[in-house]
C-alpha positions in Angstrom: 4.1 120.1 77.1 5.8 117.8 74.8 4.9 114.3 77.0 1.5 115.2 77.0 0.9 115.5 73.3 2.5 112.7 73.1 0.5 110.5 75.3 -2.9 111.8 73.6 -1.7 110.4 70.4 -1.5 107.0 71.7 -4.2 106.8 73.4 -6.3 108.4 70.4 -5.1 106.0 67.5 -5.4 102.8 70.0 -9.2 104.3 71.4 -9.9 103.6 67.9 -8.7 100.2 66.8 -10.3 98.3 70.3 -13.3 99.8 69.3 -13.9 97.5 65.9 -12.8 94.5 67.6 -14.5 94.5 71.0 -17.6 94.8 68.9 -17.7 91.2 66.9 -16.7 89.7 70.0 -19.1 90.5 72.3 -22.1 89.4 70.3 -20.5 85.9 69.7 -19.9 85.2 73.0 -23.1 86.2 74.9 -22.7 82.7 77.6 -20.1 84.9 79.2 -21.7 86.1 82.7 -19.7 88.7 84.0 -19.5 91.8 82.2 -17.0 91.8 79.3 -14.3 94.6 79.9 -15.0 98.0 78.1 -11.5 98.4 76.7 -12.2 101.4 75.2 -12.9 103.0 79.0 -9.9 100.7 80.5 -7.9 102.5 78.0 -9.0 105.8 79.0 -8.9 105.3 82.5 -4.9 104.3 82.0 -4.1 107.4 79.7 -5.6 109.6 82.7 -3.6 108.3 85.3 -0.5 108.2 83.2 -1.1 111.4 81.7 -1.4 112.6 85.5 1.5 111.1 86.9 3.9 112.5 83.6 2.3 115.3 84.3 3.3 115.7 88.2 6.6 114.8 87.1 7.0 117.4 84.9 5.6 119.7 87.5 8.4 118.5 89.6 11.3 118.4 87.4 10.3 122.7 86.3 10.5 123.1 89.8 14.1 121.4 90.1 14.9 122.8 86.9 13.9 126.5 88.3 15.4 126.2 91.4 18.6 125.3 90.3 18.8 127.5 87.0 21.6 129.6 87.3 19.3 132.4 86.1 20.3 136.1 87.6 23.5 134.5 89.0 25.5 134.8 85.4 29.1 135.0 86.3 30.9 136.7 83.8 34.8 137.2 83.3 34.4 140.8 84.1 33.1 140.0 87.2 35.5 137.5 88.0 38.2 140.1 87.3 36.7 142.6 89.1 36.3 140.3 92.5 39.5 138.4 91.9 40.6 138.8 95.4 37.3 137.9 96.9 37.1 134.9 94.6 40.8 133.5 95.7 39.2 134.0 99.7 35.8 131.9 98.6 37.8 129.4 96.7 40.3 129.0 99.9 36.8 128.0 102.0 35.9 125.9 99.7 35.1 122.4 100.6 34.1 120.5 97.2 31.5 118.0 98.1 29.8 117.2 94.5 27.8 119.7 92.2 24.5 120.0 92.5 23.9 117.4 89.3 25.4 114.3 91.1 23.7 115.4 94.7 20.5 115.0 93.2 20.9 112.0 91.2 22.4 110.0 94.2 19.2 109.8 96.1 17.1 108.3 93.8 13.7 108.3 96.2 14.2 112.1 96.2 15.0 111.9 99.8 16.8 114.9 100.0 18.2 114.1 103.6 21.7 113.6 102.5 21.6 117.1 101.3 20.4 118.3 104.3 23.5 116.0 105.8 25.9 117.8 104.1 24.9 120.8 104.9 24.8 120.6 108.5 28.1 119.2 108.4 29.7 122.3 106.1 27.7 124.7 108.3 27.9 123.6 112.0 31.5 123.4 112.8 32.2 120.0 115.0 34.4 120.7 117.9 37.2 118.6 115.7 36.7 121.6 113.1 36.9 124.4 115.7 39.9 123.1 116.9 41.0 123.1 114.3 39.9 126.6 113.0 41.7 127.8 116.4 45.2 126.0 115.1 44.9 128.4 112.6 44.1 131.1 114.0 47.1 130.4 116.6 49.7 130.2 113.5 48.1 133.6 111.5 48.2 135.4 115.3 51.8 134.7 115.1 52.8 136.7 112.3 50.1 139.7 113.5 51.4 143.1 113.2 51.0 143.9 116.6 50.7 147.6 115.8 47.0 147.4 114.8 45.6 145.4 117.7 42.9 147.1 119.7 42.8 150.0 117.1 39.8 151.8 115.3 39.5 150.9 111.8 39.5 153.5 109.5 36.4 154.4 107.1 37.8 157.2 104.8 35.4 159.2 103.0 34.6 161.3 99.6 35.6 165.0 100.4 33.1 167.5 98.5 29.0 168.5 98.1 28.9 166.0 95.3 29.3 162.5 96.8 26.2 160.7 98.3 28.0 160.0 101.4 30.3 162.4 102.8 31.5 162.4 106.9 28.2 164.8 106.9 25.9 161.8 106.5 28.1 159.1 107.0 27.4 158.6 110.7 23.8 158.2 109.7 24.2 155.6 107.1 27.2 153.2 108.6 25.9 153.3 111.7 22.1 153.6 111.8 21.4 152.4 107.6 19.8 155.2 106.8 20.5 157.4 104.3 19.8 161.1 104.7 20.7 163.5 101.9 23.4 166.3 102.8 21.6 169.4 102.2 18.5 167.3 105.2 21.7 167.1 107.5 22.3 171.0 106.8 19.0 171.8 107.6 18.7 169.5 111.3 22.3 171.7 111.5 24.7 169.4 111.4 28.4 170.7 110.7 31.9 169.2 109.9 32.6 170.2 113.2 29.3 168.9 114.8 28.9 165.4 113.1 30.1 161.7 115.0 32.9 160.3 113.3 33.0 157.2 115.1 30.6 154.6 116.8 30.6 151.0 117.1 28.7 147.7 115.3 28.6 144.0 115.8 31.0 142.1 113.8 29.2 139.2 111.5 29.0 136.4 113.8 30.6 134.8 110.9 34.0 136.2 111.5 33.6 136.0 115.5 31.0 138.2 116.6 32.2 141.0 119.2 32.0 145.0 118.7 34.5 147.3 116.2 34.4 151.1 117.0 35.0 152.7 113.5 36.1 155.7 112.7 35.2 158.0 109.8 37.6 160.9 108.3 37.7 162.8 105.0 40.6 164.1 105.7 43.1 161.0 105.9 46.2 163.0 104.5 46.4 165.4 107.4 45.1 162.9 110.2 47.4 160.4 109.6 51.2 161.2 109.5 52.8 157.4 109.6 52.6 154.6 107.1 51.4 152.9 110.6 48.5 154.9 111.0 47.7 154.3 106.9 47.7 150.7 107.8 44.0 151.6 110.2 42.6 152.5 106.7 39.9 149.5 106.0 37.5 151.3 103.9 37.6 153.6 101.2 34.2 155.1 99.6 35.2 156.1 96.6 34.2 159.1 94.7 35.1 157.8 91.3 37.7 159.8 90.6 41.2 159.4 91.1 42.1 162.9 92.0 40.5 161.6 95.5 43.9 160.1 96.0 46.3 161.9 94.4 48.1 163.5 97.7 47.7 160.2 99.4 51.3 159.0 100.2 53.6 156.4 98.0 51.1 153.8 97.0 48.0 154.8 98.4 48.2 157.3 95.7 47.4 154.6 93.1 43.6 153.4 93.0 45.1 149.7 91.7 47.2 149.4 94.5 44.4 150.9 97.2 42.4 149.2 96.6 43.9 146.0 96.6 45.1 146.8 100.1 41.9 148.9 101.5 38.2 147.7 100.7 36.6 149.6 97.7 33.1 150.1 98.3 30.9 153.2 95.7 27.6 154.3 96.5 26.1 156.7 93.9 22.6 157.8 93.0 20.0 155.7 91.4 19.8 156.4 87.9 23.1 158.4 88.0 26.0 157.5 85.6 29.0 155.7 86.6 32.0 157.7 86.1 34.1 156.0 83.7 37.3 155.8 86.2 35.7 154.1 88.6 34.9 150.6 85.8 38.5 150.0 85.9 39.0 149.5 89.9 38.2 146.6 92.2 35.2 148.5 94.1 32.2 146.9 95.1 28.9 149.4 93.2 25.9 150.1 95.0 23.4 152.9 95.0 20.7 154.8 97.2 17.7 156.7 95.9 17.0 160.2 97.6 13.1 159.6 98.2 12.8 155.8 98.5 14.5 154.5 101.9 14.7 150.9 100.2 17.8 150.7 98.9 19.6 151.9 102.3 19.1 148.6 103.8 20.8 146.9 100.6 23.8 148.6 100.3 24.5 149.0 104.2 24.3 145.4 104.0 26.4 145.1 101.1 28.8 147.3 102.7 29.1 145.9 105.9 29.3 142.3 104.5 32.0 142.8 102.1 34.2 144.6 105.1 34.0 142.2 107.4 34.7 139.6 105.0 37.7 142.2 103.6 39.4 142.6 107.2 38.9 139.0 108.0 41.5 138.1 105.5 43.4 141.1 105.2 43.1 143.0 108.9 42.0 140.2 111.3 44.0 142.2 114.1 41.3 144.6 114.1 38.4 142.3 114.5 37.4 141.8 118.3 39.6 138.8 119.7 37.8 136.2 120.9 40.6 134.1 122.9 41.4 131.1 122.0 42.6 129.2 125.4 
């Protein structure tokens, strides 16, 4: 490391210059009775100790530098673009409170307990917060479409033998996270007509907690005859393909416009290309591997995150209501 170097040469040319004049000294001045000072060993002594403590530093200021390094996180304009909606919702919850730089440098004993300060207080709501939280919750109930209160949100799926996930498997992965191939569900006998296609999950406690039943359909065309009942439609898993949608009615038709009114979630195989159609649409990608159950944990997550986070801005009449009296 640079510091290091840099205190060896110090103490290397300077180890050699006391050395000559301690000598000459010494003998000429043998009265003295205590013992004269071995520069030469003071000086090692005090490159040791400062070579240490720069080292300790540097230690330190890798780890800092590592724990804040942005790397894996880049954020790219792509991504941005693709997420622009989700962006706009983190930006509105936003509460600017410095950047990490001018956090750091403000404690200057590296007593981090203003950090920790600051997080409480962005974290744990005070009652004046949740009051406040309520307010606003009061003035959004206001303008609810009452329409949709109490009903099941809609999960529609991927018609077809292709698609990971279909309503044969669905069941399996949305409400148990695990992923079990089609042609498995054939074999434990599982039908169209046989399968769930609904069940219930705990909300993130995040957006309120409480209990959603879901529903799941491939069919949505034939199931659902008014723009109200289009309006249940949270989810779409997407096959990558826009012929999915093209009997859909008026706008639902147009994978731009669903999906900046439904949640766009793809789940293909690991290792499997991405079709082409799918780069152009706001849909959150994730994958699942036929053998290895590791993945199903990830993207059920992914899933399940980016939904609740979707219908708490877009649908929050479908999330449980938690009153607010």
């Amino acid at each position: 490391s640079k510091h290091h170097h840099h205190h060896h040469h110090k103490s290397s040319s300077r180890d050699k210059r006391p050395r000559h004049s301690t000598e000459p000294t010494s003998a000429s001045k043998p009265k003295k009775a205590h013992k004269p000072i071995d520069a030469n060993a003071l000086f090692t002594n005090l490159t040791t100790v400062v070579t240490k403590r720069s080292e300790k530093k540097e230690r330190e200021e890798t780890e800092l530098h590592k724990a804040l390094s942005p790397e894996g996180f880049e954020v790219t304009p792509d991504l941005l673009q693709e997420h622009t909606e989700v962006c706009l919702s983190i930006q509105a919850n936003e509460m600017p409170v410095g950047n990490s730089a001018s956090i750091l440098k403000a404690s200057a004993e590296k007593d981090l307990s203003p950090v920790l300060k600051l997080y409480l207080d962005t974290m744990v709501p005070s009652s004046k917060q949740v009051a406040e939280r309520n307010k606003q919750l009061e003035q959004t109930r206001r303008k609810w479409r009452t329409h949709l209160v109490g009903k099941k949100p809609i999960i529609v799926l991927p018609k077809g033998m292709t698609a990971p996930i279909t309503i044969l498997n669905a069941h399996e992965f949305f409400g148990k996270s695990i992923y079990v191939p089609r042609d498995v569900m054939m074999k434990r006998g599982a039908t169209q007509k046989t399968v769930p296609t609904t069940f219930t999950r705990k909300v993130n406690a995040r957006y309120g907690g409480g209990t959603v039943e879901y529903e799941l359909m491939d069919n949505p065309k034939s199931k659902l005859p008014t723009s109200a009942d289009w309006e249940r439609v949270v989810a779409v898993v997407a096959l990558g393909h826009s012929w999915q949608f093209k009997d859909w009615p008026g706008i639902y038709s147009n994978p731009v416009h669903l999906f900046g009114r439904t949640f766009g979630f793809y789940i293909g195989m690991e290792g499997a290309k991405i079709p082409e159609e799918l780069k152009g649409w706001s849909v959150l990608q994730q994958k699942v591997n036929r053998d290895k159950r590791g993945l199903d944990s990830v993207t059920y997550a992914s899933f399940w995150n980016g939904l609740d986070e979707f219908m708490a801005i877009h649908k929050p009449e479908m999330l449980p209501q938690t009153e607010t009296n």
